[in-house]
Structure formats: C-alpha cells, structure tokens
ZATORSE-925083 format. One record per residue: x, y, z of N, C-alpha, C in turn. Coordinates in Angstrom, 2 decimals. Layout:
+---------+---------+---------+---------+---------+---------+---------+---------+---------+
|     n_u |     n_v |     n_w |    ca_u |    ca_v |    ca_w |     c_u |     c_v |     c_w |
+---------+---------+---------+---------+---------+---------+---------+---------+---------+
|       X |       Y |       Z |       X |       Y |       Z |       X |       Y |       Z |
...
+---------+---------+---------+---------+---------+---------+---------+---------+---------+
END
This chain:
+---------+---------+---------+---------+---------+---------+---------+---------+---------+
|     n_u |     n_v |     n_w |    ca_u |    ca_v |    ca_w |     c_u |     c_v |     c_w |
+---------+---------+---------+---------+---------+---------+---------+---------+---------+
|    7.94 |   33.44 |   -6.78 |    7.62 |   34.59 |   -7.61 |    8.02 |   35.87 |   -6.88 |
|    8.83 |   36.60 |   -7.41 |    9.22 |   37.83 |   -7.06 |    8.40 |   39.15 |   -7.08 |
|    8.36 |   40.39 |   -6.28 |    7.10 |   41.02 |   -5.93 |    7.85 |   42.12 |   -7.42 |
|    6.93 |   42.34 |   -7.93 |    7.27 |   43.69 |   -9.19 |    7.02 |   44.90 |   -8.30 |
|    7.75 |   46.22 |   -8.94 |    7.55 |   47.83 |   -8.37 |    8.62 |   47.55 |   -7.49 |
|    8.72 |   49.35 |   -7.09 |    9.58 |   49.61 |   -6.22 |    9.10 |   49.31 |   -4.49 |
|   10.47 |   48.68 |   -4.25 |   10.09 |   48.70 |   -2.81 |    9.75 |   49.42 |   -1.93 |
|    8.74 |   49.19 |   -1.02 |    8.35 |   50.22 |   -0.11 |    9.35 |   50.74 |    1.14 |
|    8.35 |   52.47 |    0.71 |    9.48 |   53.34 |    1.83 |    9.39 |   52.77 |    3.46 |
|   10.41 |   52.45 |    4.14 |   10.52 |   52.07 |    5.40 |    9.58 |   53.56 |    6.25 |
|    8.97 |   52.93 |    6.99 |    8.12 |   53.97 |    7.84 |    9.11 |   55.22 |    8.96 |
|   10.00 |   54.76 |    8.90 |   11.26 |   55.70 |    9.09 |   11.77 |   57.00 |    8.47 |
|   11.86 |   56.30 |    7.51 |   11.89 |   57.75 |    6.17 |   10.78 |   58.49 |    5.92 |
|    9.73 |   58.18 |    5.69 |    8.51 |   58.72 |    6.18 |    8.38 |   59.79 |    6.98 |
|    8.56 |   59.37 |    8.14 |    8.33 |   60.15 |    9.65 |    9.34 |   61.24 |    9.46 |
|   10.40 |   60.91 |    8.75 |   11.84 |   62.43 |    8.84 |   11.27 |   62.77 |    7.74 |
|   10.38 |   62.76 |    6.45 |   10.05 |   63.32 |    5.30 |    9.08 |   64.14 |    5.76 |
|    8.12 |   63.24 |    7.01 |    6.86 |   64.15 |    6.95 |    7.45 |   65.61 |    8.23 |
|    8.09 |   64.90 |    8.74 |    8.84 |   66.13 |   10.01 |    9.38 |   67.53 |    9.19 |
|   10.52 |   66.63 |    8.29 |   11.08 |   67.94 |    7.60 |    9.95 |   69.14 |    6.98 |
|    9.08 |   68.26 |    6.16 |    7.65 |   69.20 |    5.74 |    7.15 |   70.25 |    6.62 |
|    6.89 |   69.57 |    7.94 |    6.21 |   70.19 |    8.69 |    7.11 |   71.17 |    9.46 |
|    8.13 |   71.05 |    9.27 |    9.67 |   72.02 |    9.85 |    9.75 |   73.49 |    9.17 |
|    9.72 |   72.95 |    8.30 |   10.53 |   74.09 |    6.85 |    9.32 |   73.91 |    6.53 |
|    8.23 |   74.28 |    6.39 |    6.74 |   74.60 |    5.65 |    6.91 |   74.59 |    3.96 |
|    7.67 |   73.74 |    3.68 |    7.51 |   73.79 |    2.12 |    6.71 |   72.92 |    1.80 |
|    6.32 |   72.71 |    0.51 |    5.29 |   71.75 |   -0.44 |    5.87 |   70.65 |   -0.19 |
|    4.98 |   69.47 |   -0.42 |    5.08 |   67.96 |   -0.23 |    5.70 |   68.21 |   -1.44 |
|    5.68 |   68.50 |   -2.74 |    6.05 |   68.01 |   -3.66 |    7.55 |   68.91 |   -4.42 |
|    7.42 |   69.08 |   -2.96 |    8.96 |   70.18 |   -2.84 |   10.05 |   69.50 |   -2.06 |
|    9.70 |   68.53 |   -1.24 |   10.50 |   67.45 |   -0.60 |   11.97 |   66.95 |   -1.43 |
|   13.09 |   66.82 |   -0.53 |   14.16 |   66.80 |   -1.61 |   14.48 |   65.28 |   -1.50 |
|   14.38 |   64.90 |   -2.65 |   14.82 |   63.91 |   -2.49 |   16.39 |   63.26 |   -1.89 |
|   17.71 |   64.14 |   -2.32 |   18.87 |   64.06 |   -2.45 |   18.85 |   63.40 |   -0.67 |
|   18.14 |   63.96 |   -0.09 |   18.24 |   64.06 |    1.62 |   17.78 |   62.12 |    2.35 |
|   16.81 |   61.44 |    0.99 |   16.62 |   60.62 |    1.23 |   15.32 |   59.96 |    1.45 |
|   14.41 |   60.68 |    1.36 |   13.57 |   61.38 |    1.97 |   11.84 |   60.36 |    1.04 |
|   12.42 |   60.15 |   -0.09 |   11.98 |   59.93 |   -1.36 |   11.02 |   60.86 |   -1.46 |
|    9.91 |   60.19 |   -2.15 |    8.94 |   61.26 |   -2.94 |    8.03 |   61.95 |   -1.86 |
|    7.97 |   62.90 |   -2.05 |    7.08 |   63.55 |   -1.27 |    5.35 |   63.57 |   -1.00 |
|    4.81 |   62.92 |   -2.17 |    3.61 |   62.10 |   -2.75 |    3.69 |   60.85 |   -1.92 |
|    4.68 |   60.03 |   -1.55 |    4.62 |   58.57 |   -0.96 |    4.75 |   59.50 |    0.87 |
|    5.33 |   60.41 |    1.10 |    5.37 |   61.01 |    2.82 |    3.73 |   61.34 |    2.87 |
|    3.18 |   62.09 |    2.13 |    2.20 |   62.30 |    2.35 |    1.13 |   61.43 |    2.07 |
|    1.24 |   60.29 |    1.22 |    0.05 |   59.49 |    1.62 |    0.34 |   58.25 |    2.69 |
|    1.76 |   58.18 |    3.10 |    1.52 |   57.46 |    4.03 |    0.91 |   58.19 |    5.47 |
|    1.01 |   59.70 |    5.76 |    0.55 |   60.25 |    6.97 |   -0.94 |   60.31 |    6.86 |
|   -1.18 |   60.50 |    5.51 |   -3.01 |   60.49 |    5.64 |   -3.33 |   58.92 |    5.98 |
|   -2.67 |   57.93 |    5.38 |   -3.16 |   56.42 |    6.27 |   -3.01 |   56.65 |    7.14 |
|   -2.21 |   57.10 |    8.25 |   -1.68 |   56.61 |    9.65 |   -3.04 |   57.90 |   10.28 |
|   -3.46 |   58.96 |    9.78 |   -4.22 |   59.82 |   10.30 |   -5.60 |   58.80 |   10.90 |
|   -5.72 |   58.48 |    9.35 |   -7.12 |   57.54 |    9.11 |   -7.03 |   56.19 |   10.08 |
|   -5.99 |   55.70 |   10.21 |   -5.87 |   54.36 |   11.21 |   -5.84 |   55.16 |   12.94 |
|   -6.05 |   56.32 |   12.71 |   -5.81 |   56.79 |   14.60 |   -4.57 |   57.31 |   14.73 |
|   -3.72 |   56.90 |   14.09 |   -2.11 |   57.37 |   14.65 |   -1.57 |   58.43 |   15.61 |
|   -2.19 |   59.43 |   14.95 |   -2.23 |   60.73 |   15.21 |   -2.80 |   61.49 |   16.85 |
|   -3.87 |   60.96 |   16.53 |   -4.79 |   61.13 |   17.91 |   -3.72 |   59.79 |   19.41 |
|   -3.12 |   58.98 |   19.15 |   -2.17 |   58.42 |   19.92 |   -1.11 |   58.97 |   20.01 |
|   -0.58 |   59.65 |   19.18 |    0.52 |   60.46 |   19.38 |    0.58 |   61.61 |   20.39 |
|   -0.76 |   62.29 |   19.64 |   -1.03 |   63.64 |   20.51 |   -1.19 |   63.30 |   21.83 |
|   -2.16 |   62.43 |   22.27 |   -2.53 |   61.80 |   23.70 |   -1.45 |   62.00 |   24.28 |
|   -0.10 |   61.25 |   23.94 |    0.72 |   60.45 |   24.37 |    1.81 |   61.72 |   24.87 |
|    1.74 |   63.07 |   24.21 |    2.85 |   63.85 |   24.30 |    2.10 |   64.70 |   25.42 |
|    0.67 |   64.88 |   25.39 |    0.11 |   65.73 |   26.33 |    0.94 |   65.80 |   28.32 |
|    0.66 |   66.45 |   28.77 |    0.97 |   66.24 |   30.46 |   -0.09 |   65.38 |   31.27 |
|   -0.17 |   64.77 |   32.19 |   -0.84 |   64.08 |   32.71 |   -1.81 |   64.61 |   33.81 |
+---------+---------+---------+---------+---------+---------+---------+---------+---------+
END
C-alpha cells in the first residue's frame, strides 16, 4: 500500500527555508517558493518541533566558546 499526500520536506530544505527567514526578516508566509524552499507554513512548523524536541538549546550550546 502506497503512502497518500505529498512527500515530506527533507530536513535540509527546512534549515535553508528557516535560515533564509531569519536572514532577510521577511514573513514565513512570504517564503519563496521558486528558491525551493517550499511552503513557508511546513519551515516553520518543522522549527517549532525541533524547538520543542531541544534542538535549539543543542545548537546554541554547541556554537558557544568553551
């Protein structure tokens, strides 16, 4: 049995959707698609999961100086 809906965005595209956002301060729902980027609704709810799973707080850790 084959899975129905569109396939999910690779967590790759994501990360350059949510970067570009946070680059150029425009609206999530201003995100261009043409760039690849897809919807700007799917960048932003995948960063609020990854917030909610910790992600974030490992990241920051991780870039800090020692």
């Amino acid at each position: 049995m084959k899975a129905t809906g569109p396939r999910p965005v690779p967590d790759r595209q994501c990360l350059q959707g949510i970067l570009y956002v946070l680059h150029t301060g425009i609206g999530w729902e201003d995100l261009p698609q043409e760039l690849g980027f897809r919807s700007g609704m799917t960048c932003w709810r995948r960063i609020k999961r990854w917030i909610n799973a910790g992600f974030s707080t490992i990241c920051i850790g991780s870039c800090l100086p020692s």
